[in-house]
N, C-alpha and C positions, 0 to 999 in steps of 0.2 A: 523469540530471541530476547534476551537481554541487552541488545548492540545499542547505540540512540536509531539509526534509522535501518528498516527492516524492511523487504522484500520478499517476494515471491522468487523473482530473477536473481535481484541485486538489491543492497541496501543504500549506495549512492551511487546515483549516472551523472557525470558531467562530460558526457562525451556523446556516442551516439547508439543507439536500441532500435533496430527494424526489425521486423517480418520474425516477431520473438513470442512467445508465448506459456505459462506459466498456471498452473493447476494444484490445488490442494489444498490445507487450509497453513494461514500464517498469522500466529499470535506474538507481539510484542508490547515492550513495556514501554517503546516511544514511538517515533514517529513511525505506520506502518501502513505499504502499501501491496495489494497483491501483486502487483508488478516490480515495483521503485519503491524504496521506502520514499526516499530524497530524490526529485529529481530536479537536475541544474544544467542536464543536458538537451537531447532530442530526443523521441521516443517517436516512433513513425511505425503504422500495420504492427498493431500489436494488439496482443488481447489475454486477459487475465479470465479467470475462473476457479478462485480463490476465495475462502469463507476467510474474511478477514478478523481479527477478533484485539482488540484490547485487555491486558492484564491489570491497566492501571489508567484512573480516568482524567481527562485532558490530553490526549494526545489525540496528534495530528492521524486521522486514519482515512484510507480511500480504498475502493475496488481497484486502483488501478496505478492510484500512486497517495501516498501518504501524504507529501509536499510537496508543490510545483512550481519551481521558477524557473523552469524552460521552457520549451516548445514541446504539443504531443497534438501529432494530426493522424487521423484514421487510426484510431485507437478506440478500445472499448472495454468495459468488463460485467461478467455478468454475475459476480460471484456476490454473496450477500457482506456486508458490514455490520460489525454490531461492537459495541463502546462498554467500559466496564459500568458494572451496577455499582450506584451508591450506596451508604450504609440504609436507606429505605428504600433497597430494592428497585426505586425506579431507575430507567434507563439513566446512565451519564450525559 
């Protein structure tokens, strides 16, 4: 997605996410999470399985949430991360 913050679920939570779950893959150009891009809420029994990916390098990127400044208990993800390449090729 183009958006600033990008999810699997949602792109921003400031409220509450249970017993939620989120599959496939999710590429954006900021902040990006398989689950949450931005999370500023709760996030409880949740689980991602999302091949998360970067367009663009220096962004916030997670399996599960991109940025966290809330609460996430019993949560997990299993999905791989990977950040954009530089102009030599190595990882960002």
């Amino acid at each position: 997605g183009m958006g600033t913050y990008v999810g699997g679920l949602v792109g921003v939570n400031g409220g509450s996410i249970s017993t939620s779950y989120s599959a496939g893959t999710v590429t954006g150009d900021a902040t990006t999470g398989g689950l949450v891009g931005q999370n500023g809420g709760g996030i409880t029994a949740c689980y991602s399985n999302c091949v998360v990916k970067a367009n663009r390098r220096r962004v916030g990127l997670g399996g599960l949430v991109g940025s966290n400044h809330g609460s996430i208990t019993t949560s997990y993800s299993s999905g791989s991360v990977a950040g954009a390449d530089d102009r030599s090729g190595r990882p960002a």
